[in-house]
N, CA, C and O atoms as CSV, one atom per row, in Angstrom:
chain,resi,resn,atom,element,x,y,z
A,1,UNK,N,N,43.667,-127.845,-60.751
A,1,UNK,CA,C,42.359,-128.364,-60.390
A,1,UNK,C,C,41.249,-127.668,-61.189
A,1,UNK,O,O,40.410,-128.433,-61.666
A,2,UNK,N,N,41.111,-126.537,-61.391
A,2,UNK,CA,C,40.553,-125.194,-62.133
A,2,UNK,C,C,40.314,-125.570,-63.521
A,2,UNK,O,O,39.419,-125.095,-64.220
A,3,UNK,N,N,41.497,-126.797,-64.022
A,3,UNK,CA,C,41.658,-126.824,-65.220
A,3,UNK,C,C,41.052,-128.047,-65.136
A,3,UNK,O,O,39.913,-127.966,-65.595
A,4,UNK,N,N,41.396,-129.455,-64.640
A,4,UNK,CA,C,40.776,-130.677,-64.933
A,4,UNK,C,C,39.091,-130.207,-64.778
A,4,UNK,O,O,38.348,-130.692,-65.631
A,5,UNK,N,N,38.518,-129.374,-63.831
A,5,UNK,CA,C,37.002,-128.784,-63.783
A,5,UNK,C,C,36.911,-128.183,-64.917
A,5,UNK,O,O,35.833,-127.589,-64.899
A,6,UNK,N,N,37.254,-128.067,-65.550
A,6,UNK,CA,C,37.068,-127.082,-66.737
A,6,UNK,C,C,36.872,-127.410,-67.871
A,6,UNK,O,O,36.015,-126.954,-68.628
A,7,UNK,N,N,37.987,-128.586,-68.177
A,7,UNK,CA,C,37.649,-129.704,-69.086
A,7,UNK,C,C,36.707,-130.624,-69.066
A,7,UNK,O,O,36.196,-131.010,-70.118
A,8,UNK,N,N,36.375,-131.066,-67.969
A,8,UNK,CA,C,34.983,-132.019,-67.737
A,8,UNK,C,C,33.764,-130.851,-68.004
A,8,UNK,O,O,32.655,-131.257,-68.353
A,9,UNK,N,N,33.924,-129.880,-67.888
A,9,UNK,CA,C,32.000,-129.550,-68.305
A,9,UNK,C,C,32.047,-129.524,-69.810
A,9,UNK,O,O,31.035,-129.767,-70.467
A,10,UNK,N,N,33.311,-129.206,-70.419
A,10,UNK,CA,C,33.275,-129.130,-71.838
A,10,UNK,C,C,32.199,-129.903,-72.209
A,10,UNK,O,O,31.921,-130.800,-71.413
A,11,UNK,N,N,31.175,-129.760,-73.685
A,11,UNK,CA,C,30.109,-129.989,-74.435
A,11,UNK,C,C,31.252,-130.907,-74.997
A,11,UNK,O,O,32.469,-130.743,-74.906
A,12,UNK,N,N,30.341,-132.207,-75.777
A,12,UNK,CA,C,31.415,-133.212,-76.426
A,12,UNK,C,C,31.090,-132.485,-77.612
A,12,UNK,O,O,30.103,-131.809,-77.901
A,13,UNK,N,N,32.165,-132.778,-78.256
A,13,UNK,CA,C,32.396,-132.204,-79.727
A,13,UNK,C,C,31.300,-132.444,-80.781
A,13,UNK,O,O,30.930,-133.617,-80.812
A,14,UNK,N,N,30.669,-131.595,-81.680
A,14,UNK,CA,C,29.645,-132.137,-82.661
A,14,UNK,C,C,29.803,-133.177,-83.251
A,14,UNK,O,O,28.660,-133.603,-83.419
A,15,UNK,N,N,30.671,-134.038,-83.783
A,15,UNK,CA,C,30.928,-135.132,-83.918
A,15,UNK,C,C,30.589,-136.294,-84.001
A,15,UNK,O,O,30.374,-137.155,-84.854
A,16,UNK,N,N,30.578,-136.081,-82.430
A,16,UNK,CA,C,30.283,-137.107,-81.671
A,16,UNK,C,C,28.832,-137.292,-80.616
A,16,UNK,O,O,28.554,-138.080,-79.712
A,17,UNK,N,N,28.146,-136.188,-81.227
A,17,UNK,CA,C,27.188,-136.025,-80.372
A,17,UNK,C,C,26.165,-136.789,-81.520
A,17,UNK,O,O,26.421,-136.961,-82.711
A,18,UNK,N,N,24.405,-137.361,-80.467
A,18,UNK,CA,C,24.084,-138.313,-81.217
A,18,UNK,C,C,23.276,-137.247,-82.715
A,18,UNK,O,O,23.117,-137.611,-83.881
A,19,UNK,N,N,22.892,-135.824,-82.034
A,19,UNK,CA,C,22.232,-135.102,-83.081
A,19,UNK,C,C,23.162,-135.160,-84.765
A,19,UNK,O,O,22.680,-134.990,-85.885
A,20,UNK,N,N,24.449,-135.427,-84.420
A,20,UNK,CA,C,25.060,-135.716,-85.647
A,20,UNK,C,C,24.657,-136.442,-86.689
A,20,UNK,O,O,24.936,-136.143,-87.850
A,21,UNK,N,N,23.863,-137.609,-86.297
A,21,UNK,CA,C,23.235,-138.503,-87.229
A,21,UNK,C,C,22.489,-137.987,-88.136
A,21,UNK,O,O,22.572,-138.022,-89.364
A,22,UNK,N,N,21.325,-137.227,-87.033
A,22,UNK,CA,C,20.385,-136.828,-87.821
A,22,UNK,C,C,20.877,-135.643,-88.470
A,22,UNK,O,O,19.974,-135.024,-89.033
A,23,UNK,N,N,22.019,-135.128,-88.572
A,23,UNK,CA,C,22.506,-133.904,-89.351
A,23,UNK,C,C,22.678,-134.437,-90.620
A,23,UNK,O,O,22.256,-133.906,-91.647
A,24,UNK,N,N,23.434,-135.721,-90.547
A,24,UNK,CA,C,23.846,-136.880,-91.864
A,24,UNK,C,C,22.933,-137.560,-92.670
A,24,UNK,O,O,23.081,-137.923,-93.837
A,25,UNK,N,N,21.442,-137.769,-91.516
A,25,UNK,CA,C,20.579,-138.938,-92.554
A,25,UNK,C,C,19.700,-137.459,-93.273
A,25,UNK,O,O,19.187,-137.490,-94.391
A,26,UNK,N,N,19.685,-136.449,-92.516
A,26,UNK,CA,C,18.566,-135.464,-93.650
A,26,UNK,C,C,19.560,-134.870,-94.695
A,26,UNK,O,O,19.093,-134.131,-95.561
A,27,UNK,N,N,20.987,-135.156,-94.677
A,27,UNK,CA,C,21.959,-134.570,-95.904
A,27,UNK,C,C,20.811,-135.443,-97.038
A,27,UNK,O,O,19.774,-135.052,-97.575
A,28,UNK,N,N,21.577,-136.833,-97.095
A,28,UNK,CA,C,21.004,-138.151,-97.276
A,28,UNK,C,C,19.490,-138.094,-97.969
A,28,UNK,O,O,19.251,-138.173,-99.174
A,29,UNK,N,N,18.746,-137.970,-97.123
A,29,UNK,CA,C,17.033,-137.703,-97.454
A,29,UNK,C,C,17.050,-137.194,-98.419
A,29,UNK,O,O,16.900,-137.840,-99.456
A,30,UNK,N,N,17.260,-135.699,-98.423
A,30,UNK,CA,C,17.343,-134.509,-99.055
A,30,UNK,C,C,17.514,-134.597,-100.804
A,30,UNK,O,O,17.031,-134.240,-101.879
A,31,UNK,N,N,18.414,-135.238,-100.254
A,31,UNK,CA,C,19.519,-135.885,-101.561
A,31,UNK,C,C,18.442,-136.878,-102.440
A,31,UNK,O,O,18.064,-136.640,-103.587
A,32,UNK,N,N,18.089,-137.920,-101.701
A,32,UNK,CA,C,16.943,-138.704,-102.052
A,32,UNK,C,C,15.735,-138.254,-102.550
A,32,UNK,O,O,15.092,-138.769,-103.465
A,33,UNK,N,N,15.464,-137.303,-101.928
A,33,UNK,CA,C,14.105,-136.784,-102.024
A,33,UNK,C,C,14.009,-136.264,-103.348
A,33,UNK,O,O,13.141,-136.646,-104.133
A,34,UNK,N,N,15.117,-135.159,-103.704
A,34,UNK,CA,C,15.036,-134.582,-105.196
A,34,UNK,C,C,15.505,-136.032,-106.187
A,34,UNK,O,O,15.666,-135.759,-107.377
A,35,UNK,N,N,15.683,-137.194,-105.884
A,35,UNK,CA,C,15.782,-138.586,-106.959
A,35,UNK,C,C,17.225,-137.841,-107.581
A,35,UNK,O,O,17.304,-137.259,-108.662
A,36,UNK,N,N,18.436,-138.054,-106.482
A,36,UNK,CA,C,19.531,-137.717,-107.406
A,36,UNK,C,C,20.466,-138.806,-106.474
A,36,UNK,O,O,20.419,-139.128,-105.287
A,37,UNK,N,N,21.313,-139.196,-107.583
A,37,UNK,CA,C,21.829,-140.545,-106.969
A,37,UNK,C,C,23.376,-139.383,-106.471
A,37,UNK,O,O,23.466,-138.165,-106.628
A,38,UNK,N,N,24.246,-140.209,-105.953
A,38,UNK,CA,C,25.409,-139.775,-105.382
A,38,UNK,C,C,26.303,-138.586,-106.227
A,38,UNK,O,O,26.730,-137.485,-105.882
A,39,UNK,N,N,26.378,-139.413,-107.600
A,39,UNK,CA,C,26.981,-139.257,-108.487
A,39,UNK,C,C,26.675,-138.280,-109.396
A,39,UNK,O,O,27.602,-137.615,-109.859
A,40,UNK,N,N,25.220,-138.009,-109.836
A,40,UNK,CA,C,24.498,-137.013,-109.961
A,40,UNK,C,C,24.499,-135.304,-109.104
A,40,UNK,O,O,24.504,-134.209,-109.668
A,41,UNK,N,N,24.495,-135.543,-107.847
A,41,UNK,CA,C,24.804,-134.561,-107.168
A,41,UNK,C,C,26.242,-134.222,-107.057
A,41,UNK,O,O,26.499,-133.042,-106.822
A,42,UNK,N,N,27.306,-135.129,-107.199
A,42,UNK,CA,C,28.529,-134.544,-106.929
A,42,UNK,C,C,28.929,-133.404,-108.232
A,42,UNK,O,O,29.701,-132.445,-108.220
A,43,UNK,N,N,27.971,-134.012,-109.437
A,43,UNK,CA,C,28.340,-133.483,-110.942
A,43,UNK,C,C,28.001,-132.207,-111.295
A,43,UNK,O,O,28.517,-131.605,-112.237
A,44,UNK,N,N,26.442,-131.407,-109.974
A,44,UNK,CA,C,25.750,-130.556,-109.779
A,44,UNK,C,C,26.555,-129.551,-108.982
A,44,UNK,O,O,26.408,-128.329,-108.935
A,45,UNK,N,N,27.564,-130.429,-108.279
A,45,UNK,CA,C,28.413,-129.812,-106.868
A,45,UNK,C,C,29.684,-129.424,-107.757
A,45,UNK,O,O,30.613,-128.708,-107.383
A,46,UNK,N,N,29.530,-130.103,-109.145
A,46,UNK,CA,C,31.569,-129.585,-109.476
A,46,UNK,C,C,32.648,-130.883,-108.372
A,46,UNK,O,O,33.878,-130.830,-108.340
A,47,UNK,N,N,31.995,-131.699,-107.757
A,47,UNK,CA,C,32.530,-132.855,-106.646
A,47,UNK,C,C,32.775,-133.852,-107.235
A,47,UNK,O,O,32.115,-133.989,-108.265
A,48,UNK,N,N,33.570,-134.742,-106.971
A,48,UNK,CA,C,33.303,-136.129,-106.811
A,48,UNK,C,C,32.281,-136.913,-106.059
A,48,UNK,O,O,31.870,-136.538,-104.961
A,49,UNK,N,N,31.884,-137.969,-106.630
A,49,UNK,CA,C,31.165,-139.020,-105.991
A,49,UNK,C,C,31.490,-139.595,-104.967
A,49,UNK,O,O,30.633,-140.172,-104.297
A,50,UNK,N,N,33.279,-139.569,-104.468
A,50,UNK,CA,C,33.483,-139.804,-103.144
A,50,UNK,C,C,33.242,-138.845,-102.018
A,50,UNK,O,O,33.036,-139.207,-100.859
A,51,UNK,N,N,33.291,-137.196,-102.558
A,51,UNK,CA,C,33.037,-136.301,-101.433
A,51,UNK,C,C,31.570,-136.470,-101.008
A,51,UNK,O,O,31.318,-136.301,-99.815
A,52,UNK,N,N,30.457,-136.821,-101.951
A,52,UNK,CA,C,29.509,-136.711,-101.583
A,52,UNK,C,C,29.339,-138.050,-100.120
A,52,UNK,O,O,29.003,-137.929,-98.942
A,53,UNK,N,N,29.650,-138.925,-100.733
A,53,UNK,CA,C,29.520,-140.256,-99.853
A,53,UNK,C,C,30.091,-139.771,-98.810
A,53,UNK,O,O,29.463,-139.902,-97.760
A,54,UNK,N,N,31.499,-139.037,-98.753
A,54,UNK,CA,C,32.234,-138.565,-96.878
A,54,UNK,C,C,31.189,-137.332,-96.429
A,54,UNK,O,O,31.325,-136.755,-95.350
A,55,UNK,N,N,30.423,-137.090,-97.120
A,55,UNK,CA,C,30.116,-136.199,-96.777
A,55,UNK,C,C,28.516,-136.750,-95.684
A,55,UNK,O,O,28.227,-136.429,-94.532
A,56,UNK,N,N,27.896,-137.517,-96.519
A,56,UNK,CA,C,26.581,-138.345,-96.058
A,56,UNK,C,C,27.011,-138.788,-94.947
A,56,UNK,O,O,26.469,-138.503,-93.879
A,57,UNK,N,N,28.334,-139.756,-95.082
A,57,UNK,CA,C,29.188,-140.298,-93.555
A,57,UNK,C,C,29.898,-139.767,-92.244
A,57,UNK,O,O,30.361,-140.349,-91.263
A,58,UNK,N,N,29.800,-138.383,-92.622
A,58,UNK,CA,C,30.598,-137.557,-91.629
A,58,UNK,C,C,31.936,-137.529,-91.396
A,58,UNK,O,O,32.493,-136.965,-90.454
A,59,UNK,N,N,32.684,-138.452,-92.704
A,59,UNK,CA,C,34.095,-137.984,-92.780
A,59,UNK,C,C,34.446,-136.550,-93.368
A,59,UNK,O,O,35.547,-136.097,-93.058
A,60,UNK,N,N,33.784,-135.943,-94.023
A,60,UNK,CA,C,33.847,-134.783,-94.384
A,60,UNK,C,C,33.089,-133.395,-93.885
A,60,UNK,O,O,32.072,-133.161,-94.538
A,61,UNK,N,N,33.247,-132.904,-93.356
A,61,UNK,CA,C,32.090,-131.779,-92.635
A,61,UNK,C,C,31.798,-130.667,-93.768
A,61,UNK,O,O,32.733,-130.127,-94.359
A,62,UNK,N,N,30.508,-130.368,-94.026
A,62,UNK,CA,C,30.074,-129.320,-94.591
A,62,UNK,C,C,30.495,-127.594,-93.793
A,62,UNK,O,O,30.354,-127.360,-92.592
A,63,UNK,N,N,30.936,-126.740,-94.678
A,63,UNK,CA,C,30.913,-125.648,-93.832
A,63,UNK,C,C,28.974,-124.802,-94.299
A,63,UNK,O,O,28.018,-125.481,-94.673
A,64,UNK,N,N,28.959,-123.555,-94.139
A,64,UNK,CA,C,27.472,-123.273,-94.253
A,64,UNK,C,C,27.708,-123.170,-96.102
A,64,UNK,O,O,27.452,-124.233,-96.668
A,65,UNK,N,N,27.987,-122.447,-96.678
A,65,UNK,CA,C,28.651,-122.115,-97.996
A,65,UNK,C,C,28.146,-123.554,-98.472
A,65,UNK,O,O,27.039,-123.783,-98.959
A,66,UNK,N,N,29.134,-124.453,-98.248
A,66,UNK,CA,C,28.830,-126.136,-98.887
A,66,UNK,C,C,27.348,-126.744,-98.616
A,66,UNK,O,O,26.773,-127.334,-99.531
A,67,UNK,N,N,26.752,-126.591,-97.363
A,67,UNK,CA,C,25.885,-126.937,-97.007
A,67,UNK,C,C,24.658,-126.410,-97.832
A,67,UNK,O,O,23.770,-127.243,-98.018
A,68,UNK,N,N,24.456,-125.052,-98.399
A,68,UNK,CA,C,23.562,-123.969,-99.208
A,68,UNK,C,C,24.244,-124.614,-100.396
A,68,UNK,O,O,23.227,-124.975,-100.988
A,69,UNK,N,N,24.880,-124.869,-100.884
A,69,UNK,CA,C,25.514,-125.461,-102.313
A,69,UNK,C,C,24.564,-127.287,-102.650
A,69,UNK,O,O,23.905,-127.695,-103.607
A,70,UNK,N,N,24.868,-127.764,-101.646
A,70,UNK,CA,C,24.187,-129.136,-101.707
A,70,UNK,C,C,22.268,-129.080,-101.433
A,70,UNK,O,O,21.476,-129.837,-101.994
A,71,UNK,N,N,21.828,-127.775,-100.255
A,71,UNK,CA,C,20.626,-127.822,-100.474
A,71,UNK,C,C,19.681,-127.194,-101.735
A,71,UNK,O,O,18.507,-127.394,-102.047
A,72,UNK,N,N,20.823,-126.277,-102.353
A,72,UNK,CA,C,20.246,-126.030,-104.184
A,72,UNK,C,C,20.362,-126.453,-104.862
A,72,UNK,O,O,19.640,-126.163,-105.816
A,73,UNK,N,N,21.572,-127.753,-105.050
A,73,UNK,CA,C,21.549,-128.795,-106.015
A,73,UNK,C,C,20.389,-129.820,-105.833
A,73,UNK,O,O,19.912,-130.518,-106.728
A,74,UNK,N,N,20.134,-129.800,-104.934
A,74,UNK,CA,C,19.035,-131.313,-104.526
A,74,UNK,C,C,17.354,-129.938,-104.333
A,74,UNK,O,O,16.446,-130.394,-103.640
A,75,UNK,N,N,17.101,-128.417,-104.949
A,75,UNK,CA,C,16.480,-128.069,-105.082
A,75,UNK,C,C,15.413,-127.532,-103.829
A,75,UNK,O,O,14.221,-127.224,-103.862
A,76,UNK,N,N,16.485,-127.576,-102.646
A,76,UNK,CA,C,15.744,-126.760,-101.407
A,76,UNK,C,C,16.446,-125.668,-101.246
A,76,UNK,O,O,17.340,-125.149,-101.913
A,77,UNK,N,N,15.756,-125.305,-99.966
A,77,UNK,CA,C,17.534,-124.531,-99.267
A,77,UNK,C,C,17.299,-124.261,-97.841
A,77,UNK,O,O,16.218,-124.446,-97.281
A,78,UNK,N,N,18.278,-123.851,-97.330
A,78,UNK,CA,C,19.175,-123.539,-96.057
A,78,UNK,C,C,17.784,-124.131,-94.793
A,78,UNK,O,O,17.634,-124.991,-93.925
A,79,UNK,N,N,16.985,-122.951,-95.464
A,79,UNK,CA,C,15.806,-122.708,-94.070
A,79,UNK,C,C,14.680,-123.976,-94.377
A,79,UNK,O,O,13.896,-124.142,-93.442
A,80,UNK,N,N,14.498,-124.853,-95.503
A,80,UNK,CA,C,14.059,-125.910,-95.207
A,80,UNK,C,C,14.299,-126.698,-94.834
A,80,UNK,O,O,13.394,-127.406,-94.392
A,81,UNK,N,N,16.106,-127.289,-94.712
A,81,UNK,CA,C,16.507,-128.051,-94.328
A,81,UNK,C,C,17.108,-127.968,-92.516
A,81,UNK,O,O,17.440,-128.929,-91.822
A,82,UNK,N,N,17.087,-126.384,-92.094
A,82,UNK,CA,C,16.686,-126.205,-90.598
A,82,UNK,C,C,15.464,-126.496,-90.466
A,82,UNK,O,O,15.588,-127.558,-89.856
A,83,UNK,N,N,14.699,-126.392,-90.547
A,83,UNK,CA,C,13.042,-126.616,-90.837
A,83,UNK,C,C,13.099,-128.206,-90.333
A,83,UNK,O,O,12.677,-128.485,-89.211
A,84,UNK,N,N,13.578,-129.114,-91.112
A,84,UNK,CA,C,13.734,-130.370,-90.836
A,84,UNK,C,C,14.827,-131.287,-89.672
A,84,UNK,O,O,14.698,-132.339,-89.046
A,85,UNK,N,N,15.706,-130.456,-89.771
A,85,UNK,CA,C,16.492,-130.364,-89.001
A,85,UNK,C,C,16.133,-130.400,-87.530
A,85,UNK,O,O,16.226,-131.345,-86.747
A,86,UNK,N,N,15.577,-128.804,-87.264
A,86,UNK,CA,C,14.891,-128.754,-85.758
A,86,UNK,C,C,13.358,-129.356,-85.696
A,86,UNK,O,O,12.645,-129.041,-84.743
A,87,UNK,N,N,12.926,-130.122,-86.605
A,87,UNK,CA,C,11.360,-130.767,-86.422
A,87,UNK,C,C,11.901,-132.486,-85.795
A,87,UNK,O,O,11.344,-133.234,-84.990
A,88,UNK,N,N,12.873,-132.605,-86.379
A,88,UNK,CA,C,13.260,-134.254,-85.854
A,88,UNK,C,C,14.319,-133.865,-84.774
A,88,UNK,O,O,14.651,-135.007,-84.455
A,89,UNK,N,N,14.933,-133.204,-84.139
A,89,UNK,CA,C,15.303,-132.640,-82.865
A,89,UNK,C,C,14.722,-132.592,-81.574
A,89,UNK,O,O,15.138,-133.024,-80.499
A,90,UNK,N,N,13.294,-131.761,-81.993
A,90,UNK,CA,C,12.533,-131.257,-81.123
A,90,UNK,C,C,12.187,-131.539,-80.590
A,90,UNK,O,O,11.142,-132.052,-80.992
A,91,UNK,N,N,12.460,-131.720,-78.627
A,91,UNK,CA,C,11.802,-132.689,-77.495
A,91,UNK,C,C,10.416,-132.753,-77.852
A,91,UNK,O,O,9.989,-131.756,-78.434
A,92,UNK,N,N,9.589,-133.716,-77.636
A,92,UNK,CA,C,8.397,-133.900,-77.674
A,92,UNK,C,C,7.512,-132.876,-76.836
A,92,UNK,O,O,8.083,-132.091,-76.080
A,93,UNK,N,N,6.374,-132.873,-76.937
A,93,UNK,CA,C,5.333,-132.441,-75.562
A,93,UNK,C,C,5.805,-132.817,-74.542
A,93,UNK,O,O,6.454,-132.189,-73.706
A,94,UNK,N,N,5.425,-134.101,-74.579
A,94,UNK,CA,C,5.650,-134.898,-73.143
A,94,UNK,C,C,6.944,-134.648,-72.626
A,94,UNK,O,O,6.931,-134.684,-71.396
A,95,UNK,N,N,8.028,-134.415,-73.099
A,95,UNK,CA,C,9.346,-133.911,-72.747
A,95,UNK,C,C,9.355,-132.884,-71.860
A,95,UNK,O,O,9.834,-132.653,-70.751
A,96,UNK,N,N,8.597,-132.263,-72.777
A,96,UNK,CA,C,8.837,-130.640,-72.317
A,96,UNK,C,C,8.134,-130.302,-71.167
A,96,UNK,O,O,8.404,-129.322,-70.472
A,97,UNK,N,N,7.082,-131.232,-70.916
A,97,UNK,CA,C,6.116,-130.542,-69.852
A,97,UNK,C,C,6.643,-131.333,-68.684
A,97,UNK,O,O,6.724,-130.742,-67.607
A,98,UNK,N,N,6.900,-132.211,-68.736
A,98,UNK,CA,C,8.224,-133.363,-67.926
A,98,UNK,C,C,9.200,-132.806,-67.279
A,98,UNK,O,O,9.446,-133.239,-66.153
A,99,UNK,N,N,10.111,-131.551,-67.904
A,99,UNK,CA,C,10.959,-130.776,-67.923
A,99,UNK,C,C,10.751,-129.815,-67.224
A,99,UNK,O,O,11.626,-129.422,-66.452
A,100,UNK,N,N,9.010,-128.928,-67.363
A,100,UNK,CA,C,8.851,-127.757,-66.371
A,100,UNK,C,C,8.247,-128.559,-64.796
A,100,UNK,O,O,8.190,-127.813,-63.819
A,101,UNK,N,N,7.818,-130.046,-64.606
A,101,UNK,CA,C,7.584,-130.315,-63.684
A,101,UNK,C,C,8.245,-130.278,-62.892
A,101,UNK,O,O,8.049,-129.617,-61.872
A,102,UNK,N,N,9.925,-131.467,-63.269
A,102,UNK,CA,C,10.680,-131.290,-62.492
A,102,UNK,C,C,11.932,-130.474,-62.899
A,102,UNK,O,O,12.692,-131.182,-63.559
A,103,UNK,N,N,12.369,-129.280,-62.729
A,103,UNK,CA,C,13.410,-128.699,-62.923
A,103,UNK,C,C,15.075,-129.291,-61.975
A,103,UNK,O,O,15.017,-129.811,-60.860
A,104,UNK,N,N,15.823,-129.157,-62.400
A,104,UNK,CA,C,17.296,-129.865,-62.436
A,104,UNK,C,C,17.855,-128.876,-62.097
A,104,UNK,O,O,19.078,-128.873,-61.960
């Protein structure tokens, strides 16, 4: 019993959670933003043009290493792309003050 309770609070896997998207469309942006097509960046990466694409899609997961590799090819890095990361995340005002009204 200890155990089926145990498994239900589990967090769903990053994956599958919806913040994943936006982990994928600012790869994407990023990528865009410095005007480098797929193919261009994989050539910057030492990659193929298909890793880049699994990678935009979330068949491929970045570790941090890869992730700092793709934000200096496309000419940012790490802490701008958290920067962006937690700015399109970030509950709103109205969220938040919503949140200390009614506590859960």
């Amino acid at each position: 019993m200890a155990r089926a309770k145990k498994s239900a609070e589990r967090a769903a896997k990053s994956l599958y959670r919806p913040e994943n998207q936006t982990f994928l469309a600012t790869l994407r942006a990023i990528r865009q933003r410095a005007e480098l097509t797929q193919v261009e960046l994989a050539e910057h990466l030492g990659r193929s043009q298909n890793y880049v694409t699994a990678a935009e899609r979330g068949v491929v997961r970045l570790d941090g290493l890869q992730l700092r590799d793709w934000c200096q090819a496309c000419g940012t890095d790490l802490m701008a792309w958290a920067a962006e990361i937690e700015k399109q995340l970030a509950p709103s005002k109205r969220t938040v003050r919503k949140a200390v009204r009614n506590p859960t």
